[in-house]
N, C-alpha and C positions, 0 to 999 in steps of 0.2 A: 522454417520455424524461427521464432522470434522469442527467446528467456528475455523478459524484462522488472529487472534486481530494482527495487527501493527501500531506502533506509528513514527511518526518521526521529527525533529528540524529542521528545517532548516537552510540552513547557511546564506543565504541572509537576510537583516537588513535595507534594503531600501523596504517600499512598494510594490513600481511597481514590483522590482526584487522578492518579493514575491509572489505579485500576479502570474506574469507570472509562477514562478516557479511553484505555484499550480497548475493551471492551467494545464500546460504539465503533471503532475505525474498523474492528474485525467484522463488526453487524454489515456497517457499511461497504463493505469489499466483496466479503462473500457471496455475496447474490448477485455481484456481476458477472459469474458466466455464465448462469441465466437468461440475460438479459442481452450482453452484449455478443454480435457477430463475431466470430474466430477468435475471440479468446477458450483457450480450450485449457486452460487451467489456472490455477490463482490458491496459493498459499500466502497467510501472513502468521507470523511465530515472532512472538517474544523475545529479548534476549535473556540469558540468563540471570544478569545483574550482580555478575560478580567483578565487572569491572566499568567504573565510573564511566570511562571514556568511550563505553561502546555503544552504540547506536541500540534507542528502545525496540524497535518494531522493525520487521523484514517481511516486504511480499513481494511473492517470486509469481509471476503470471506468466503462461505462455501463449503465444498467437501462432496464427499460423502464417501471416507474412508479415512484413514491415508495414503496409498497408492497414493491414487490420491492428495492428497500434496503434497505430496514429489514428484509426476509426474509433477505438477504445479511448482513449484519449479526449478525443472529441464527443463521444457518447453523452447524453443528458445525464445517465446514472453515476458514470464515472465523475462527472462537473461538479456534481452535488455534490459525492463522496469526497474529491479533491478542496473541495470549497470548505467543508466542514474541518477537514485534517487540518488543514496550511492555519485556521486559527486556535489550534491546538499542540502545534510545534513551533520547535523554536529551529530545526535545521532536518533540511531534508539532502541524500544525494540518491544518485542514479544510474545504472548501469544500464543497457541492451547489450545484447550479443547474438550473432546470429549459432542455432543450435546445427 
């Protein structure tokens, strides 16, 4: 099994444009294990916002091999998902670890 941790900033600085923005990244993530082979799990959660410097958004997905990341990854759902996020932040980082 494969934990793969993303964090991301977002660019928006007005509330509502935040909120909405969440909103959409969470629509868009969710209904990938669904869709995509050996993902067999996917959380995204907010952060709390009590501290400037922390990263807005975190979703933790699990696979079941290294393979099937990088199948997710490459997935048309995840593309899209990916495509729309990257013009709605301003910084993303990323973790794997094998479980």
């Amino acid at each position: 099994m494969i934990r793969h941790i993303v964090m991301w900033k977002l660019a928006a600085t007005e509330d509502a444009e935040r909120a909405r923005v969440t909103r959409e990244i969470i629509r868009l993530l969710e209904g990938l294990p669904e869709v995509v082979p050996g993902l067999t799990s996917l959380e995204v959660t907010t952060d709390l916002g009590d501290d400037a410097t922390n990263y807005d958004l975190v979703l933790v997905s699990e696979h079941v091999s290294q393979k099937a990341l990088l199948d997710y990854q490459e997935h048309p759902a995840h593309r899209a998902a990916a495509q729309w996020i990257r013009e709605h932040v301003t910084a993303r980082a990323s973790v794997d670890t094998a479980l």
